[in-house]
C-alpha positions, 0 to 999 in steps of 0.5 A: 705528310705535314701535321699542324695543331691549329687548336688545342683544349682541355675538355672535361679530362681530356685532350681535343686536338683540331689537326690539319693534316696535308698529304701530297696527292702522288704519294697518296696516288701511288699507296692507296688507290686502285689502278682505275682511280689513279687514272681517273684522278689523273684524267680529272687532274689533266683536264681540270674538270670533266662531267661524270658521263664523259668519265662513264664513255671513258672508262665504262659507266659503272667503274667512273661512278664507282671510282668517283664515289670512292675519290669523293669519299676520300675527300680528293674530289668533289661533285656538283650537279649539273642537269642529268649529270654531275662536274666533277673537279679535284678539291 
């Protein structure tokens, strides 16, 4: 993990840092996700892009939605809509 300052301001008393902070995905992968999101991440990762009903035929409906929802929460993919459907790609 790599933590730069971009900006840094005093305000009212009191320090406001804006940090970018860059983390490696395979160590993220390997501490924090779940089994099923580690295999979609990697699937999403092997094939650059993939809709959310071809994850749902792979890995059942319910566990690809919830495991997109939560790799979009941590900001490692992103979903766009398309038609009934969403594209889903890494960030």
């Amino acid at each position: 993990m790599r933590v730069s300052i971009l900006r840094e301001e005093c305000e009212n008393g009191k320090l406001v840092l804006l940090l970018k902070i860059e983390i490696e995905i395979n160590n993220l992968h390997q501490h924090e996700l779940s089994d099923l999101e580690g295999q979609v991440l990697d699937f999403i990762l092997d094939n650059n892009e993939i809709t959310q009903k071809e994850l749902g035929e792979l890995f059942g409906r319910a566990n690809a939605c919830r495991a997109v929802r939560n790799l979009e929460a941590m900001g490692l993919v992103r979903r766009e809509r398309k038609g009934k459907t969403y594209v889903i790609r890494v960030v």
